[in-house]
C-alpha positions in Angstrom: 28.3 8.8 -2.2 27.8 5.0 -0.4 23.5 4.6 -0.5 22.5 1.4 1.5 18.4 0.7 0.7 16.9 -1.3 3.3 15.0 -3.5 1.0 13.5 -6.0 3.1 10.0 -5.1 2.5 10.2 -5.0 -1.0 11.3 -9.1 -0.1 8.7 -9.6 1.9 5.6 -8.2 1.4 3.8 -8.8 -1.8 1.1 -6.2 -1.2 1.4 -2.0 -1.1 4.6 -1.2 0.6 6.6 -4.3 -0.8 5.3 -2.9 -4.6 6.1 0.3 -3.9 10.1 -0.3 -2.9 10.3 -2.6 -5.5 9.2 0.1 -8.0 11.0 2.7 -6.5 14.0 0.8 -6.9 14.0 -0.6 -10.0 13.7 2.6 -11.9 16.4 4.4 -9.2 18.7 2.1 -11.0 17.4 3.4 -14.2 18.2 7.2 -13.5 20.9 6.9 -10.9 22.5 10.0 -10.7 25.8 8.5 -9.5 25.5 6.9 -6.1 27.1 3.6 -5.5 24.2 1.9 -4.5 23.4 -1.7 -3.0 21.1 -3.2 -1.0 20.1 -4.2 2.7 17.8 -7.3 4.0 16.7 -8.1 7.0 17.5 -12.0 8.0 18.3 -14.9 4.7 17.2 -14.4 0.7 16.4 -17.7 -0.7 17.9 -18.0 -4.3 15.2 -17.5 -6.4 14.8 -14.1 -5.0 18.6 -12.9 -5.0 18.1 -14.0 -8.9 15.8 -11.4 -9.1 17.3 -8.7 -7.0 20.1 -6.7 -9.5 22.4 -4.6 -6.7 24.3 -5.9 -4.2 22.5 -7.4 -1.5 23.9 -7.8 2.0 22.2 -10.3 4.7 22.5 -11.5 8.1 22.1 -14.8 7.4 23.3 -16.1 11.0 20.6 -14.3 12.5 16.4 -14.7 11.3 14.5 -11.7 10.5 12.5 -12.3 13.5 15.7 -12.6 16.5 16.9 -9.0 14.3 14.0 -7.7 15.2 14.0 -8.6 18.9 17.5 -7.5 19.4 17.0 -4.1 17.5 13.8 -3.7 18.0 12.2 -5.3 21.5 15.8 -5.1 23.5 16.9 -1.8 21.2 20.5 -3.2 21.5 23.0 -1.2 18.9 24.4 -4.3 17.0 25.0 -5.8 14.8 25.3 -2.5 13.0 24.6 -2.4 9.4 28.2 -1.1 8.3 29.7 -4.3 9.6 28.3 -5.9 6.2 28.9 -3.1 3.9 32.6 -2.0 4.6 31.6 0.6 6.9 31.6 4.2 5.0 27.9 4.7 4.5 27.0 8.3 3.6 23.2 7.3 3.4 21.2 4.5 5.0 17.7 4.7 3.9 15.2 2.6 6.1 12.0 2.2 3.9 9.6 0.7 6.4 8.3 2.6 9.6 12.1 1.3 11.6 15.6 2.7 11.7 18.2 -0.3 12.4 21.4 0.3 14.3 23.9 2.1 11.7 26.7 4.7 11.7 25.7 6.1 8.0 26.6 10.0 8.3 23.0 10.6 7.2 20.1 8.6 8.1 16.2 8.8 5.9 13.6 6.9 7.5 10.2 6.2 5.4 6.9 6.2 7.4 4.3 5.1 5.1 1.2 5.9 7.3 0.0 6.1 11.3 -2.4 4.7 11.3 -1.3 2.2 14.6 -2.4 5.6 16.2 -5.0 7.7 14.2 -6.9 3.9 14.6 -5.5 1.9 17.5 -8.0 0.0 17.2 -7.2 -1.7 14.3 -4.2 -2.7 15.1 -3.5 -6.0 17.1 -2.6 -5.3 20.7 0.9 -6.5 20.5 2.0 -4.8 17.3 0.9 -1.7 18.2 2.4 -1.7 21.5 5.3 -2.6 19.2 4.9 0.2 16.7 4.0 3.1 19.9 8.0 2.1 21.3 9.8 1.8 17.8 8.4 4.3 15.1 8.5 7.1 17.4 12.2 6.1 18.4 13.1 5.5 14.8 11.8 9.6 13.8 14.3 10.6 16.8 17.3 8.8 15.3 16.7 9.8 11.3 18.3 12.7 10.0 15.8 12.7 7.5 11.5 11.4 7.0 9.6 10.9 3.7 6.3 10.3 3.9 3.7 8.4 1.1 1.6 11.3 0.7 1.0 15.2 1.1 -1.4 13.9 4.4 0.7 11.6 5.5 3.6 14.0 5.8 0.4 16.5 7.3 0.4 13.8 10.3 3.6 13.3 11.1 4.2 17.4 11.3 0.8 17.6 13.8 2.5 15.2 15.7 6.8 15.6 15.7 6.5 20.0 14.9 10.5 19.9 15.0 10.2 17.7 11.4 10.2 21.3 9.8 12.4 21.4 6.9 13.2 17.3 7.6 10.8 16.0 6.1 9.7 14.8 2.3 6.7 13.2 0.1 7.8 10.7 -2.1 4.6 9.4 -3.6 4.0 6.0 -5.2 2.6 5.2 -8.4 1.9 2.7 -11.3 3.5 0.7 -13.7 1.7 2.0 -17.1 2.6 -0.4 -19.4 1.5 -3.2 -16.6 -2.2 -1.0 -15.1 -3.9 -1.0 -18.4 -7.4 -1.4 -19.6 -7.7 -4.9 -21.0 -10.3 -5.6 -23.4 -9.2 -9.4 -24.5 -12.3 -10.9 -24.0 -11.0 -14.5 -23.2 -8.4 -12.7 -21.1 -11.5 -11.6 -19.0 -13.0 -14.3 -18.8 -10.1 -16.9 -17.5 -9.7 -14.0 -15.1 -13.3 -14.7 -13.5 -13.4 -18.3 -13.9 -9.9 -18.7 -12.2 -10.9 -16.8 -9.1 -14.6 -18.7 -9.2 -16.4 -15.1 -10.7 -19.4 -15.8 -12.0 -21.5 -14.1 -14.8 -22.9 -11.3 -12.6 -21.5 -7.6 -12.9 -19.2 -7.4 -9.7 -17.9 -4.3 -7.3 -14.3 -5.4 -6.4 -12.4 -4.6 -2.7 -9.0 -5.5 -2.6 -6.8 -5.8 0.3 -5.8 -7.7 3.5 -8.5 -8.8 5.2 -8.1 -6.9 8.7 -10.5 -3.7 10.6 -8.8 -0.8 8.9 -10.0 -1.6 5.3 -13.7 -1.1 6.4 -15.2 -4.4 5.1 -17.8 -4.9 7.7 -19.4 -1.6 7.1 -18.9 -2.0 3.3 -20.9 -5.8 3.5 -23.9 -4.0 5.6 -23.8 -1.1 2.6 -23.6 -3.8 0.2 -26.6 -5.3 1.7 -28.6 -2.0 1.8 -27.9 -1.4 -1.7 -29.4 -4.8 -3.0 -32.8 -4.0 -0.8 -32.9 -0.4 -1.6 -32.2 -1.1 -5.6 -32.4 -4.5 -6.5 -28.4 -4.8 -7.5 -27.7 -7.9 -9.5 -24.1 -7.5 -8.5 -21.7 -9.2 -6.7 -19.5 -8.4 -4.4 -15.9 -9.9 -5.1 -13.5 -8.9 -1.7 -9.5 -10.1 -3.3 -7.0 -10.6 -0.6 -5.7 -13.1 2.5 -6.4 -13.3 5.7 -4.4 -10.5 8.1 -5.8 -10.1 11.6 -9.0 -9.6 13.5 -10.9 -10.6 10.2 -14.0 -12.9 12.2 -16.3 -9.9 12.1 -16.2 -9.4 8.5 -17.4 -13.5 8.0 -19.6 -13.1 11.0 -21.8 -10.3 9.3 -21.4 -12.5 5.6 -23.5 -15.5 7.8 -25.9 -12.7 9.6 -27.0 -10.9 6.2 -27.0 -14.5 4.6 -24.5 -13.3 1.9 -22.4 -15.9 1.0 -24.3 -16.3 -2.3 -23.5 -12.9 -3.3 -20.1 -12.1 -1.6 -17.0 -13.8 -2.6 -13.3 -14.0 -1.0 -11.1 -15.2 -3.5 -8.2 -14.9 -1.2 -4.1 -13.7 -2.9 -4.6 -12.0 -6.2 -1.8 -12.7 -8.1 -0.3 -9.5 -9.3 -0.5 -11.0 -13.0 -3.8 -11.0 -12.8 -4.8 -7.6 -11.3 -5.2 -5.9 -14.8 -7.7 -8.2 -15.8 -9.7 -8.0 -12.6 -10.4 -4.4 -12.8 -10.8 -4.3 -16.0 -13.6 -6.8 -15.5 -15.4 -5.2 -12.2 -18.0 -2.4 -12.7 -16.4 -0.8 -9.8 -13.8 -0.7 -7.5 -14.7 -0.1 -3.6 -12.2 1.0 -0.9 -13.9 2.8 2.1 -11.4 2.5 4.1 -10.8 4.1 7.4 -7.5 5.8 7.1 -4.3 4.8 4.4 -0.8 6.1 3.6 -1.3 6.3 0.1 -3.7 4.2 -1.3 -2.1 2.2 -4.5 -4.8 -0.1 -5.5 -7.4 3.5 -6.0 -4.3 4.5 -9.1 -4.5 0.9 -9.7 -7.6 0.9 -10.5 -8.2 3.9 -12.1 -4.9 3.4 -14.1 -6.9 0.4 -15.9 -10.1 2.4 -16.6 -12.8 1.5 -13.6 -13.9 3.9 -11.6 -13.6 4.1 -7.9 -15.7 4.3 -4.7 -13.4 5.5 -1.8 -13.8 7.8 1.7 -13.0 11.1 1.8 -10.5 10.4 4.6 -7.0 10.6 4.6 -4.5 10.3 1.5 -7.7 8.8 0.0 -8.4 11.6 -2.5 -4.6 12.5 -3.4 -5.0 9.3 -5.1 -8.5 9.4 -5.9 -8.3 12.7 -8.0 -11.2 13.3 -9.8 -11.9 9.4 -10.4 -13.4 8.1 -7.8 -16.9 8.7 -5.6 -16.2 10.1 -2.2 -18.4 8.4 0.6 -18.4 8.9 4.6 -16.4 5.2 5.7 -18.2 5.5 9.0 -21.4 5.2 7.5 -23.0 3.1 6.5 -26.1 4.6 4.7 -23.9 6.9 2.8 -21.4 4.0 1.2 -24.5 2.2 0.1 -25.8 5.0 -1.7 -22.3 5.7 -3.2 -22.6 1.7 -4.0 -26.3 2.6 -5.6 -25.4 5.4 -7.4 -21.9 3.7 -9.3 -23.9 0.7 -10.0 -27.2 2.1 -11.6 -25.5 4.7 -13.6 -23.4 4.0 -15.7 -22.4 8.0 -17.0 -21.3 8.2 -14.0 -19.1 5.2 -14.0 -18.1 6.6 -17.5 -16.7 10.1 -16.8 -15.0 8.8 -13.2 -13.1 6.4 -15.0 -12.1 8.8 -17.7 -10.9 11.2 -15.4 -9.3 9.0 -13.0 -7.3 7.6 -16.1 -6.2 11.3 -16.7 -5.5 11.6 -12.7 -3.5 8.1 -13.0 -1.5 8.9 -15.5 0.8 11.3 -13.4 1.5 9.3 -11.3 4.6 7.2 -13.3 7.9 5.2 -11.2 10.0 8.1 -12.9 8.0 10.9 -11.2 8.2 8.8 -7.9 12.0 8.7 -8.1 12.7 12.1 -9.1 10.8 13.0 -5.5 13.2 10.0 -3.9 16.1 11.6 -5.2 15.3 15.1 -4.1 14.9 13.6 -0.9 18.1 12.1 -1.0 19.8 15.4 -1.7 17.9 17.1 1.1 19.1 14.6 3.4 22.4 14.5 2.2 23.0 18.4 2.3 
C-alpha cells in the first residue's frame, strides 16, 4: 500500500498541531506495519529541515506555500495534483491539517483538529474564517475518511456532518515521556527562570499563542481578583508569540496596572518546557474551546497541576489532574486561581493524579489509533 502524509504542518508550525504530526510520524516509522510510506509539503524545505525529515519528502518547489494555497484553496482549481510528484498510484493520501489538496489517491483521510472557526467565530480573524467556512467544509465532502483530536471533537463534527457515521476516527495526541518529565536539577530551574526574565516569586504559567480563544483577558481580570481577594505573591508568567487580535489582552495588563506582576516571555523553546512547568506552581489554561489540549498532558506529564475549563476536549486531557473553572467567568477562574495557589494538598494530589492520567497518553498509543484509522479508511 502507497501512504503519502501531508506533513506540512509538522514543517511549519512549532506549536500543537506541528508537535503532534511530528510525533505521530516519527513513531509510525517505528511500528510501520508495511506501507511504503513518504512524505508531502506544501511549497520549498530549506536544508536544515529535509536533514531532519527521515522519509521521502516531495515538494512543489516552483510554486510558494502561499500561491498553493490560492490555487487550491481560494480558486479551488484541481492542479497541480499531488500524484504528479509521487508517481501517481497513491492508495492513501492523508491530509493532517483541516484541508484536502487536489489528489487521485483511491482513499482519501482528512484530520480536522478542532472547530472552533465556528463554535467561536469570533475568535477568528475575519478573513481566515471566511477562509476556513469555504474550505474545511469542502475538504469533509471530498475525504473518504475524518479523524478527529479528541472524543468531542469527533462529537462536533457528527452534530454537524450526521452522514460521518462509520467515517470517522479519534486519533488522540500525546506526550513524549522520556522528554515531559519532572525536573528537579535545581540549577536547571533556575537558568530556566532567569533565561526567560522569571523572577524569585512562585508563578502560575499560561502557554500559548497570544490570540481571543485562549481566554487571557478574562484570565488577567481573575488574576487580578485573586491578588485582592487573597493577597497572592505570585506571578503570572503568559509563554508564547504574538498571533492575532492580541491588543486587548495588553490593554487590560495597562488598566489593572499589571505589568509588575504579569510577564510575556514571548516563544518557549521546546527545550525548555520541562523545566518551566516543573518550576510554576500551576499551570492555567481557561480557554474557550480546543481540539485537544497538549500543553494540559504537558503539564501534568511533568508533575504540576492544572487549572483548565470544563469546556470542550478540555477534560479528556485534563483527567483527574487539573481544576475545572467556568472560562466565561471571571469570578469563578479566580477562585480556581485562589484555591491552587493557597493550598498546596491540593496542588499535591492533582498533580499526582494527572501524572497517572498522563501517562496513557504515549506516541505508541497515538499511532496504534492512526493505524486503525488507516485500515478503516483503506477497507
Amino acid at each position: 500500500m502507497k501512504l503519502v502524509i501531508d506533513y506540512t504542518p509538522a514543517v511549519r508550525q512549532t506549536a500543537g498541531i506541528g508537535r503532534i504530526i511530528r510525533g505521530q510520524i516519527e513513531t509510525l516509522l517505528q511500528n510501520n506495519p508495511g506501507y511504503e510510506l513518504s512524505l508531502f509539503v506544501s511549497g520549498t524545505v530549506a536544508a536544515n529541515q529535509q536533514a531532519n525529515i527521515p522519509l521521502p519528502l516531495h515538494t512543489f518547489p516552483a510554486i510558494s506555500e502561499r500561491n498553493l494555497t490560492r490555487i487550491w484553496h481560494r480558486l479551488n482549481l484541481p492542479f497541480p495534483r499531488i500524484e504528479w510528484l509521487t508517481g501517481g498510484g497513491i492508495d492513501l493520501f492523508h491530509a493532517t491539517d483541516f484541508v484536502l489538496a487536489p489528489v487521485s489517491a483511491k482513499k482519501k483521510l482528512l484530520t480536522v483538529h478542532d472547530l472552533a472557526f465556528l463554535r467561536y467565530p469570533e475568535a477568528a480573524m475575519p478573513s481566515l474564517r471566511q477562509y476556513l467556512n469555504v474550505v474545511v467544509p469542502r475538504s469533509i465532502r471530498r475525504a473518504d475518511h475524518l479523524i478527529a483530536d479528541s472524543r468531542h471533537t469527533a462529537q462536533d463534527l457528527q452534530e454537524l456532518w450526521p452522514d460521518l457515521t462509520g467515517r470517522l476516527c479519534v486519533v488522540q495526541g500525546a506526550v513524549d515521556h522520556s522528554f515531559f518529565r519532572r525536573v528537579m536539577n535545581a540549577q536547571q530551574l533556575q537558568a530556566t527562570r532567569q533565561k526567560y526574565g522569571i523572577d524569585e516569586r512562585p508563578f502560575l504559567l499560561g502557554l500559548s499563542t497570544l490570540q481571543p480563544r485562549k481566554n487571557f483577558p478574562r484570565l488577567l481580570r481573575a488574576f487580578h481578583a485573586a491578588q485582592q481577594e487573597a493577597c497572592l505573591p505570585h506571578q503570572l508568567v503568559i509563554g508564547g508569540k504574538k498571533g492575532w487580535l492580541f491588543e486587548e489582552i495588553f490593554a487590560v495588563v495597562q488598566e489593572l496596572e499589571l505589568e509588575r506582576d504579569v510577564l510575556f516571555p514571548g516563544f518557549i523553546a521546546d527545550v525548555d518546557l520541562p523545566a518551566l512547568y516543573s518550576a510554576a506552581e500551576f499551570f492555567v489554561y481557561p480557554s474557550l474551546y480546543e481540539g485537544f489540549g497538549l500543553p494540559i498532558l504537558e503539564s501534568l506529564a511533568c508533575g504540576t497541576a492544572v487549572l483548565t475549563a470544563d469546556n470542550s476536549c478540555l477534560p479528556e486531557a485534563g483527567g483527574a489532574g487539573a481544576l475545572y473553572v467556568d472560562a466565561e467567568s471571571v469570578e469563578n477562574i479566580a477562585d480556581g486561581i485562589v484555591q491552587l495557589a493557597t493550598q498546596s494538598g491540593l496542588r499535591t494530589q492533582l498533580a499526582a493524579a494527572g501524572t497517572a492520567h498522563a501517562r496513557a497518553f504515549t506516541w505508541q498509543r497515538s499511532v496504534r489509533q492512526l493505524l486503525d484509522a488507516y485500515e478503516q479508511a483503506l477497507a
